[in-house]
C-alpha positions as a printed NumPy array, in Angstrom:
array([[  3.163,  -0.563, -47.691],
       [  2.333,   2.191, -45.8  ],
       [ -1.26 ,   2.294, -45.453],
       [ -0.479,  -1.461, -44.447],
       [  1.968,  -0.537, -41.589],
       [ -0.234,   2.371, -40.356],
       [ -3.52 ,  -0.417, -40.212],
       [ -1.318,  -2.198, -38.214],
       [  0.066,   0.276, -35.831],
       [ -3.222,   1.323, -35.294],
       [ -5.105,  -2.173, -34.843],
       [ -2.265,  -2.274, -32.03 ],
       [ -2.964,   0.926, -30.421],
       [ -6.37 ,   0.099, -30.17 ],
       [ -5.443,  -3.497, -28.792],
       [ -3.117,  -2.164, -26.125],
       [ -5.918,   0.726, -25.184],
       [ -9.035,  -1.723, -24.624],
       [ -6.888,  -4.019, -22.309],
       [ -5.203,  -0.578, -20.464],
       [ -6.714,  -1.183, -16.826],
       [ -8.409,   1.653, -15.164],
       [ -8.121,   1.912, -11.559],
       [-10.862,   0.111,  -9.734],
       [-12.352,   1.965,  -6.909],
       [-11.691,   0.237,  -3.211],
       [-14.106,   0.051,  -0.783],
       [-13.339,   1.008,   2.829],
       [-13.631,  -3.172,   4.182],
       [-14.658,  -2.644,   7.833],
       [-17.353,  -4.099,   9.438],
       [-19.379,  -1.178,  11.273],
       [-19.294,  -3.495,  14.26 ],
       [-15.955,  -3.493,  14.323],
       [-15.439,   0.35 ,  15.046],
       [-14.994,   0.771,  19.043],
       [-13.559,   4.222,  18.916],
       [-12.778,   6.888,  16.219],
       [-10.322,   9.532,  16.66 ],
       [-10.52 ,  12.705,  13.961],
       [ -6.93 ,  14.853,  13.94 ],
       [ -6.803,  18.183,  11.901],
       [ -3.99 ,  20.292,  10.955],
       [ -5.593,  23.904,   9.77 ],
       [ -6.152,  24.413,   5.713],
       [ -5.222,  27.712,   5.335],
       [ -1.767,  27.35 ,   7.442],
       [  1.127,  27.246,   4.996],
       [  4.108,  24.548,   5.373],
       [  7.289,  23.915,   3.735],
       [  6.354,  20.604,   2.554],
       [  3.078,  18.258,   2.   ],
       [  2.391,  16.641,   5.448],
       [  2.48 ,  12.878,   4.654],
       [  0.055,  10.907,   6.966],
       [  2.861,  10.111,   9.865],
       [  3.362,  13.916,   9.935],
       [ -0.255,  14.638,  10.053],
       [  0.015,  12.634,  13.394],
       [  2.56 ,  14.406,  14.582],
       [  1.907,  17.926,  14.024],
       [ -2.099,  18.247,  14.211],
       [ -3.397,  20.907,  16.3  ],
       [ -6.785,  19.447,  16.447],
       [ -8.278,  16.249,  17.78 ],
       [-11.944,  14.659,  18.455],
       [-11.994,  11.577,  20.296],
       [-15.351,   9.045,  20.473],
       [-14.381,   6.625,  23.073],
       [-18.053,   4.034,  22.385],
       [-18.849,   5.384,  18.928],
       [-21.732,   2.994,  18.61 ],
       [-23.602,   4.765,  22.095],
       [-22.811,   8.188,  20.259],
       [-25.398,   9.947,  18.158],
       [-22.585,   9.956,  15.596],
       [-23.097,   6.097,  15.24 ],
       [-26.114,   5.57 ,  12.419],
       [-23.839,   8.613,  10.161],
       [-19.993,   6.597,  10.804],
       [-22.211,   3.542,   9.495],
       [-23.118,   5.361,   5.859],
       [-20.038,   6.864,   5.846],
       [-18.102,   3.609,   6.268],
       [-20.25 ,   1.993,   3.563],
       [-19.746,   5.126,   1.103],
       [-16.147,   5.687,   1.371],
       [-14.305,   4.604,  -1.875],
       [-10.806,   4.982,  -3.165],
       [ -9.637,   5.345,  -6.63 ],
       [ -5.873,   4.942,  -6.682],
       [ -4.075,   6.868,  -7.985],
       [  0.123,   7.664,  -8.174],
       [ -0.798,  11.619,  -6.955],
       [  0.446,  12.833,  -3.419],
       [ -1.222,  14.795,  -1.061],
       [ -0.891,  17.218,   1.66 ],
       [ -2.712,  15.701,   4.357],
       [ -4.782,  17.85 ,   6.684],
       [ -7.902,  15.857,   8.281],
       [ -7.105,  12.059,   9.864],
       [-10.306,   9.773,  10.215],
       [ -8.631,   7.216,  12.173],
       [-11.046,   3.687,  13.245],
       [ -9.548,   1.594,  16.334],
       [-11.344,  -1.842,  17.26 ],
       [-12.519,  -2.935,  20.601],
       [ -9.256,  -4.413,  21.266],
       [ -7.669,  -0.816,  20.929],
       [ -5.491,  -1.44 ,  17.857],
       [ -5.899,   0.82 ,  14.821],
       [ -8.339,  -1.224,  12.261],
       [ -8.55 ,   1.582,   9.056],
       [ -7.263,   4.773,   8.537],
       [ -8.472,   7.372,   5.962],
       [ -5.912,  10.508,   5.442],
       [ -7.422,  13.284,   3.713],
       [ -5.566,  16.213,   1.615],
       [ -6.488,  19.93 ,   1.9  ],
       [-10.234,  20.227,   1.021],
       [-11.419,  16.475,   0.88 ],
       [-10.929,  15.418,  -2.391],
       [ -7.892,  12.879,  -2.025],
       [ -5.79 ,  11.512,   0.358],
       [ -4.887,   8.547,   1.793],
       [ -6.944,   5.039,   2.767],
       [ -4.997,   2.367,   4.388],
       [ -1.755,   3.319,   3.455],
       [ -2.589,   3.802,  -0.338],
       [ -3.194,   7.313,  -2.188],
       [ -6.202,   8.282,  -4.24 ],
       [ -9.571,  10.404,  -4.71 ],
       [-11.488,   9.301,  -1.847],
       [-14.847,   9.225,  -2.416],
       [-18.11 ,   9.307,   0.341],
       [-19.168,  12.556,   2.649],
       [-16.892,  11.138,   5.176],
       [-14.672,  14.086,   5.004],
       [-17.416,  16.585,   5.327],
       [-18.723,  14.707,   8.652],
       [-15.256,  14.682,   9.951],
       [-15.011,  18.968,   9.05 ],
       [-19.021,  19.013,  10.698],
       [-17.798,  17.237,  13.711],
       [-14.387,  20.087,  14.304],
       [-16.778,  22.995,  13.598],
       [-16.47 ,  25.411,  16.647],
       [-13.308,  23.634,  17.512],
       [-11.132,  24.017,  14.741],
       [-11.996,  27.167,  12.961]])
């Protein structure tokens, strides 16, 4: 009876792990063309705070910001394209403390995608949902504050 219940128990582990969903990784959806103007706020790494900065804090507290008014007449336009098309999130339930903002505003001037990344690049926020963020977005973003921020 045993060895019956324990062939059972484990023909349902097995059942319930094969079907288990793993997070599917989400493409950043914007159409290059789209992008009119990308703005790039950074609150320093190595500065200590009493608690995570959450995206609307990162906006409110940054020390740092780059501004591209026509990103498509700026040399910066052929790497935003690969970086648009590499960017990937895997959600995930994890919180971050946010310290580098990519944000993407359309010709009409309204906010289109935002990309929130934690200390050092490797997660963060896409569109309002938390994951490891995937792409070399975040080390264009750093390339583009060097001499600025640090």
């Amino acid at each position: 009876m045993s060895k019956a219940c324990a062939s059972i128990a484990l023909v349902f582990v097995i059942t319930v792990l094969s079907t288990a969903q793993i997070p599917t990784a989400k493409q950043l959806d914007i159409a290059p063309e789209q992008v009119q103007r990308v703005e790039i706020l950074y609150f320093p790494e190595h500065v200590l705070v009493r608690a995570a900065l959450t995206p609307e804090r990162l906006e409110q507290l940054y020390e740092f910001k780059v501004e591209i008014r026509d990103v498509a007449a700026s040399q910066q336009w052929n790497r935003l394209v690969t970086h648009l098309r590499q960017t990937r999130l895997t959600p995930t339930e994890r919180s971050y403390d946010h310290r580098t903002a990519v944000l993407l505003f359309g010709k009409d001037g309204r906010r289109i995608a935002s990309v929130y990344f934690g200390q050092f690049g490797k997660g963060g926020t896409m569109n309002g949902e938390s994951g490891t963020i995937d792409g070399q977005m975040y080390g264009w973003a750093k390339d583009l504050l060097k001499g600025i921020a640090e």
